[in-house]
N, C-alpha and C positions, 0 to 999 in steps of 0.2 A: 831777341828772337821775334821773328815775325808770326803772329797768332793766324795760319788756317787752317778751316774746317769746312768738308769738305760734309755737306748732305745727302742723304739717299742714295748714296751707294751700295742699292740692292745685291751688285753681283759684287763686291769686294774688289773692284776694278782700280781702284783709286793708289793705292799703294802700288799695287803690279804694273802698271802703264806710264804713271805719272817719272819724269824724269828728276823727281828732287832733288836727288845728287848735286844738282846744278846746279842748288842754291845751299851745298854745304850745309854747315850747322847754322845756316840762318833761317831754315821754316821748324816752328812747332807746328806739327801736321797731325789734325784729331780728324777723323774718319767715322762719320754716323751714315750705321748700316740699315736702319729703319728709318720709315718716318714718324715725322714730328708735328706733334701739334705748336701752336705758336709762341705757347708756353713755354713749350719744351726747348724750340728753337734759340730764344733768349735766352735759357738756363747754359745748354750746350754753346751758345756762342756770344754769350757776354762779355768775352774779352778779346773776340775774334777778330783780325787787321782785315781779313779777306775772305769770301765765303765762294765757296764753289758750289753751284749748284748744277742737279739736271735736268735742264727743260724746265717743266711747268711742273716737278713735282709737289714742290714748297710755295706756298704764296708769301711774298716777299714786300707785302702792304707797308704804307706808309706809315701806319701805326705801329703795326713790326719794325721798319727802320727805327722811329725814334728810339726805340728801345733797345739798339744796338750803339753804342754810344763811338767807340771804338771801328767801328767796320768802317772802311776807307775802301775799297773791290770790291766789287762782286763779277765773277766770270760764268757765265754760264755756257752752257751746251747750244749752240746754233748762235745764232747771231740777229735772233730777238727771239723775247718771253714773255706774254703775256701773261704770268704770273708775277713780276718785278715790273713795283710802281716808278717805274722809269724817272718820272717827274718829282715824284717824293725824293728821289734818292739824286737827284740833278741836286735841290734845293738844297739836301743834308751836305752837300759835299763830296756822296759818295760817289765813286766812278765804276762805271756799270761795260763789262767787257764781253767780249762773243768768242766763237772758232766756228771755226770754216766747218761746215757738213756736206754728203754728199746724197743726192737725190736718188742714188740708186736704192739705198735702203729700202726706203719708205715706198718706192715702187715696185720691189721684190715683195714684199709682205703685204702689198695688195693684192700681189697675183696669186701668195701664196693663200689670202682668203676666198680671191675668186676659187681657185681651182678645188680648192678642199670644200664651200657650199655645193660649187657644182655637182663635183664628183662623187659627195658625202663623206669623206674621207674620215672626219672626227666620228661620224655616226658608228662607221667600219668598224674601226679602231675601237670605240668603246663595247659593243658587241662580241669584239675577237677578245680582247681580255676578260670578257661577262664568259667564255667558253661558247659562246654562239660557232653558229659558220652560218650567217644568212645575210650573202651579198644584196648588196643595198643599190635600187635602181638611180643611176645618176643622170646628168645630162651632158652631151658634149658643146663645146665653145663654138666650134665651126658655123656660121651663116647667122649665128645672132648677133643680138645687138646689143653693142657695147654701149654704155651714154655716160662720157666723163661731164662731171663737173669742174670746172677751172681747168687751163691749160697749160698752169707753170710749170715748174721743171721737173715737179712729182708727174702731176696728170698729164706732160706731154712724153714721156716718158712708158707711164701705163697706157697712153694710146696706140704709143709702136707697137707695144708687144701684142695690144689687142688685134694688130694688124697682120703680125705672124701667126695668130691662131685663127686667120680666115673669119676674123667677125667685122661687121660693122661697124665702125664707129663714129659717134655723131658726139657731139662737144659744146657746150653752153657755158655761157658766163656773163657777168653782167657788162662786160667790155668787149665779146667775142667777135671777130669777124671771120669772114669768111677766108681771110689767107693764112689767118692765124690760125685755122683750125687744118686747114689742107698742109702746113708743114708740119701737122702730127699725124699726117693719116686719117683726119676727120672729116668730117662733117659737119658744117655749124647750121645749128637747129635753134628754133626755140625752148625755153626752158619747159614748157607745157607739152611740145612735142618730146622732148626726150623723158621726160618721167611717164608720158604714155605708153611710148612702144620700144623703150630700151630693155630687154631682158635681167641685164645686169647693171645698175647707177654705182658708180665709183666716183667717191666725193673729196674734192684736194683744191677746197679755197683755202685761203686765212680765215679765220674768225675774228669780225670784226661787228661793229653796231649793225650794218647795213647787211654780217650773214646772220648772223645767230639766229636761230631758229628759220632756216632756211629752208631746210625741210622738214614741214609739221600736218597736219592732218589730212590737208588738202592733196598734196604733191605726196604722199602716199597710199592715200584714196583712188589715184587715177593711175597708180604704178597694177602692173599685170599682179593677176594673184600668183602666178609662175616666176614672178620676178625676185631679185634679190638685191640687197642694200649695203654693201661696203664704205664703212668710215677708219678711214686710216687718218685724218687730216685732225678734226675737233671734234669732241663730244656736244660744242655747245652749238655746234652747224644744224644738230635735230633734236626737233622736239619728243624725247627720248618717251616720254607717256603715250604717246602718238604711236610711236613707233612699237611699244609693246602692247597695245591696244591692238595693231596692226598683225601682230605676230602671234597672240595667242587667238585670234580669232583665224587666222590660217588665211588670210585678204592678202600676206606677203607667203612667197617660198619659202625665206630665210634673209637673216644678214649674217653678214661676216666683220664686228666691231674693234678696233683696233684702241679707244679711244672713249671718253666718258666725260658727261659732265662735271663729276667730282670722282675725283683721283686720289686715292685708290679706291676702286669701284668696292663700296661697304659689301661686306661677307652675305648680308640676306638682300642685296638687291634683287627686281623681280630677273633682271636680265640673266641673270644664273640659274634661275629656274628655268630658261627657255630650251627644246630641246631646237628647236629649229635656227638659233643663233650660236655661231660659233664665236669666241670671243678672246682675246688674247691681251696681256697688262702692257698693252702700250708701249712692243715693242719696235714699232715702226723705223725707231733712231739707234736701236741698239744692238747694235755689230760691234765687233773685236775693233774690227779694222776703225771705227767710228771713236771709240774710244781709244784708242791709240791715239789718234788724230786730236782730238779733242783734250787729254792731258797732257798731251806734248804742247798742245799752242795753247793751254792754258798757264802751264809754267814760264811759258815764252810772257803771255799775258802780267803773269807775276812778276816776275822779272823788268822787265821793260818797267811796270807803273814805280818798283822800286826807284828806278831811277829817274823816275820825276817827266819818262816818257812813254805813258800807255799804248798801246794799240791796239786793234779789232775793239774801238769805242763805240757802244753803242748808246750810253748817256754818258756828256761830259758836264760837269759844275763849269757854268753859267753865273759869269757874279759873285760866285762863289767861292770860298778857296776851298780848295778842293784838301780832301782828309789824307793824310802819311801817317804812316808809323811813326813810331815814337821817334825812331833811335833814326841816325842817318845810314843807309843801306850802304854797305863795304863794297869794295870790286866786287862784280859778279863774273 
């Protein structure tokens, strides 16, 4: 039997989507519906051939590796993570695999934070279940100013739509030009210009050395106090002290946070005290449809590395021989 286990499977998705059938009585399949600390992850997957994970919810450290003696796969959700030490796990031998995702997700649940800041929609909502009836004055999208950050396929994406709701939109990034920003309906601005006079900032780089801490006290100092702050992309894009120094002092309207530096965002963080920040568990990547997608080509994933030919590789062992299961894998 081939040993996987599958982590953080908050919504029990993992059984229902996943097409195991297709590997017969060949997968032992364990299912962990919390998270885990690092401890916990070795205890739960110390004997595990291949680990499924989702996204960045688990760190997947080099020092974690060793201590999985046994783990030969890992597949994760998208097709890179910056929580899996890629390079540690090149060197262990282990082989590190992806699935295809789709951009629309994560550019719906932008809009759905634009439109709920604007509109106050959470504010509404929690008032009408308190027994309230005291409509809450919002603002409309028409004639303002959109200011995405990064123009890939999330944020060019969020800039069409900002273009059906009659707003302007102007686009920065550290490569941006100017045609590159006109095939999304943009505007390419300077970075100093768009955190000045954008109404609404919607931020969708990578996180990488060169963003982290991208936007910190500075570039929300010179944001409108009318203005608002949407992170669907990283937590570690802003300097999240900043930003609630910014927000309880009333210097921002609101943000709308999809996204945190540490995940899951701990129970007394101050940003749950905020009322001015709406705030949602990072569901940017998580649709039905996404996870269909995603356990179907991870079993394909399985499948394939069985037979000694991986696919959707995003670290392969280099020099290394790369880790199999024990046994030798039957027709699949």
């Amino acid at each position: 039997m081939v040993n996987v286990t599958v982590l953080d499977d908050y919504q029990r998705v993992a059984r229902e989507f996943g097409p195991w059938g297709r590997l017969a009585d060949q997968v032992n399949l364990r299912v962990i519906t919390r998270h885990l600390t690092a401890d916990e992850v070795v205890e739960a997957a110390d004997d595990a051939d291949a680990l499924f994970v989702m996204r960045e919810q688990t760190p997947l450290s080099a020092a974690l590796l060793n201590r999985l003696p046994r783990l030969g796969l890992i597949v994760t959700k998208g097709m890179w993570n910056r929580a899996i030490d890629v390079d540690a796990a090149t060197r262990l031998g282990i082989t590190v695999t992806g699935t295809t995702s789709s951009s629309a997700a994560t550019a719906e649940l932008t809009w759905a934070l634009i439109l709920n800041v604007a509109r106050r929609v959470s504010e509404g909502d929690r008032g009408m279940r308190g027994g309230e009836w005291s409509p809450v004055l919002g603002r409309e999208l028409e004639g303002r100013t959109l200011g995405v950050v990064g123009l890939g396929a999330v944020g060019g994406r969020v800039a069409r739509i900002g273009g059906a709701f009659g707003m302007d939109v102007v686009a920065w990034s550290q490569h941006m030009t100017a045609d590159r920003a006109a095939d999304a309906g943009a505007r390419a601005v300077s970075k100093e210009e768009l955190f000045r006079h954008a109404d609404i900032v919607t931020l969708h780089v990578q996180l990488s050395s060169r963003t982290r801490g991208l936007v910190g006290a500075a570039e929300l100092a010179s944001m409108r106090e009318t203005a608002y702050l949407i992170n669907t992309a990283r937590g570690g894009l802003v300097d999240e002290t900043a930003l609630i120094d910014a927000l309880r002092a009333g210097r921002l309207a609101g943000a709308g946070l999809d996204v945190y530096s540490r995940e899951p965002l701990p129970a007394d963080h101050p940003f749950r005290a905020l009322g001015n920040a709406v705030l949602t568990p990072h569901l940017g990547y998580l649709t039905e449809e996404g996870y269909r997608r995603h356990f179907k080509e991870g079993v394909e994933n399985l499948a394939q590395w069985l037979r000694g030919q991986p696919v959707r590789v995003i670290g392969t062992p280099s020099g290394v021989v790369a880790r199999r299961p024990s046994h030798q894998a039957r027709s699949l």
